[in-house]
N, C-alpha and C positions, 0 to 999 in steps of 0.2 A: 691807579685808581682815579677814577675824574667826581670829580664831587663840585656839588652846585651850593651853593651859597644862598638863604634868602631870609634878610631883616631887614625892617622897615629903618630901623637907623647904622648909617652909613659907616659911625665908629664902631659900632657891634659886626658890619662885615669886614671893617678893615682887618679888627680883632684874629679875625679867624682867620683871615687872609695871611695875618704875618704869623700865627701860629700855625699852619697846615704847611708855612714855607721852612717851619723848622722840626718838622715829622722827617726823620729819616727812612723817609720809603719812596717810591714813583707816584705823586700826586698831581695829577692834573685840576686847575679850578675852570670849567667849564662855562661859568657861570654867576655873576650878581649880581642879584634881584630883592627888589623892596617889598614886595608882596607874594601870596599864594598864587594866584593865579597865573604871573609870571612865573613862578617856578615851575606849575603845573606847565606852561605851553613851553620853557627850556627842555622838560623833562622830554616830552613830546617831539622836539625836533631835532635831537640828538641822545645818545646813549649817557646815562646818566648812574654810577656805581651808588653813589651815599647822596642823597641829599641834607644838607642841616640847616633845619628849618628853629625859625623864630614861633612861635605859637600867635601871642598878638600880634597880627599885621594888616593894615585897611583891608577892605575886601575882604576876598577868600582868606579867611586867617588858615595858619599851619594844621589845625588838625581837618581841616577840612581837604586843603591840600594833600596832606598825607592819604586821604583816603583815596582819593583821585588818582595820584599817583600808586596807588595800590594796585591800582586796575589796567598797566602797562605791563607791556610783554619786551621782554624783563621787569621788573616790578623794579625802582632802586632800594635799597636800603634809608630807613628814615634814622636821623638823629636830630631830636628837640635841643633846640638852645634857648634857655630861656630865664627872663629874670623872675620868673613865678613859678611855686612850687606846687601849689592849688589842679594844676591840670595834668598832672604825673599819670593817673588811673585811663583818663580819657587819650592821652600818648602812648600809653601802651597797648589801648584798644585799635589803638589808630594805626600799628604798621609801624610802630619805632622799636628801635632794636636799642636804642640808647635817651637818656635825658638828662641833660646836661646844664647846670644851673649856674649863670654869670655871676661874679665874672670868672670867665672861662678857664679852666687850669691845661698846660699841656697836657701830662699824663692822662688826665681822662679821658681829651679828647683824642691822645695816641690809644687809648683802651677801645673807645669804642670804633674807633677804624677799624680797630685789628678785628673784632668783634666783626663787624661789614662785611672783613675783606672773607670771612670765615662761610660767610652767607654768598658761595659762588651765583653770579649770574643767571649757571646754568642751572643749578638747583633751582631757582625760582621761577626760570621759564618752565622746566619740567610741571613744576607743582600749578602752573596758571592754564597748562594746554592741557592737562590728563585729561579724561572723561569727567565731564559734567553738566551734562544734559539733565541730571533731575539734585544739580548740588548748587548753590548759592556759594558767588565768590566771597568772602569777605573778610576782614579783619581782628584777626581773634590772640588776645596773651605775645602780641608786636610782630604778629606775623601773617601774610595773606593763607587763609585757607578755604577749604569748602565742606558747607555744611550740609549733608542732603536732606534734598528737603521733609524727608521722611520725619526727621528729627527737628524740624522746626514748628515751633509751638502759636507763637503767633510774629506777627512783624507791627512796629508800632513807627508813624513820622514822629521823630523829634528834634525839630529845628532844623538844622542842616541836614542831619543823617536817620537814616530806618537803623531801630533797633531792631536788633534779631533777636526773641527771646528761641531757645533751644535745648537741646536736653543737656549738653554741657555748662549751657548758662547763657550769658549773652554776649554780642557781638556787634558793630558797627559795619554797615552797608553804606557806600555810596551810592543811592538810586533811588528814584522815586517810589510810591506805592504804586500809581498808575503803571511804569513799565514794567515791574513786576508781575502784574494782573496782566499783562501783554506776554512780558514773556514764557507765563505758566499759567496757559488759563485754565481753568477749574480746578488749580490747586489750591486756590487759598477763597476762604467765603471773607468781605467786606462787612465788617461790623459797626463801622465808624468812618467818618473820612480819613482820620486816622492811623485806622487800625484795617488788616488783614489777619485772619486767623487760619489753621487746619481745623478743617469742619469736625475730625475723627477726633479732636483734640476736646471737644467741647463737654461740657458735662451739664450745669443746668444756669437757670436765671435767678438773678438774687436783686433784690430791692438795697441800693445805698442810701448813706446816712439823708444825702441830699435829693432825696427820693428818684433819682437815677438809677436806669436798668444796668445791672451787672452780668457777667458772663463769667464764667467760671472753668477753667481750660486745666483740663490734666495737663500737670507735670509744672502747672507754675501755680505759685502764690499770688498772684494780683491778677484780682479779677479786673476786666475789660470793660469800660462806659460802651451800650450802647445804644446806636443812634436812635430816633423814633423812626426815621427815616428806613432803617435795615432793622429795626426791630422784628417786622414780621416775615421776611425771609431765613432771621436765624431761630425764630421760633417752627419754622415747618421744616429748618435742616435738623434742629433737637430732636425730632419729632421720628426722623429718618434715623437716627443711628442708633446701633447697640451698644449700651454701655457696659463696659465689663462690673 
């Protein structure tokens, strides 16, 4: 198994360093690195099984990483090390299979290896090449999948990452809204800078507290700010659909 290494402080990799050296298994350490983005460009220039990532780290912190890494063919497995417990929900949207809370105990961390070694290579690449021409990659309950777009309800920027809201609920993308709009064009109507929506999703306009235009989308509870800018393009796409 080659597994990479990445926290910003140096006792936290030695940590693991002298813990993965008393795993009785075949473990290679490939790899350590003090930031995300260094791990994202190891991940990149060699074959990489588990990565265990630190969550806080300058730069690219780990869940950002993780997504990034989600998007390699083979994908590696993520496992969070970390001394905060606050980002559990957001690690397991992110592609982790494991979250691991300092300071670090062997048997966990021999658990989630074993956990890793369970998630083969080839399963993953399987699941990254199949057909998906009309499916969005993304990270969904600590594992890459795809959502088609048939079933995506709107996409929102937040921060680092586009949520995906969907009919199973929501999901974490690596990607801009722009390449998006690139890579699917006239799939999704622009409602906000924000925000992209499915036009057949849409249902009517509602006035917020903050006297802001609302959008209202089957199949979600929270309606969409939108702009004054695309306001009157989605009031002539309402205008065009049939609402059941």
């Amino acid at each position: 198994m080659r597994v990479l290494i990445a926290d910003d402080e140096q006792p936290a990799r030695q940590r693991l360093h002298d813990l993965l050296g008393e795993i009785d298994a075949p473990i290679e350490i490939v790899a350590e690195v003090g930031d995300g983005q260094s791990a994202v460009d190891a991940a990149r220039s060699q074959a990489v099984d588990v990565a265990l990532l630190d969550i806080r780290m300058p730069g690219l912190d780990g869940i950002a990483a993780a997504l990034q890494l989600a998007q390699l063919q083979p994908a590696p497995a993520v496992v969070f090390v970390t001394a905060y417990d606050e980002h559990a929900l957001a690690a397991f949207d992110a592609n982790a299979i494991g979250y691991l809370l300092k300071p670090i105990r062997l048997q966990r961390l021999r658990d989630a290896l074993h956990k890793a070694a369970m998630l083969s290579r080839a399963q993953q690449e399987a699941l990254q090449t199949e057909a998906g021409a009309d499916a969005l990659s993304v990270t969904l309950g600590g594992r890459l999948t795809r959502i088609p777009l048939d079933e995506v309800i709107y996409l929102r920027a937040d921060q680092k990452y586009v949520e995906v809201c969907h009919e199973q609920g929501l999901a974490l993308l690596d990607a801009s809204l722009k390449s998006i709009e690139e890579r699917f064009p006239g799939r999704f109507l622009r409602i906000h800078r924000n925000a992209l929506v499915t036009a057949a999703r849409m249902r009517e306009l509602s006035r917020g507290n903050d006297g802001q235009t609302l959008l209202v989308l089957q199949g979600s509870d929270r309606p969409l700010e939108v702009s004054r800018r695309h306001l009157p393009e989605v009031r002539r796409a309402l205008k065009g659909i049939d609402k059941p």
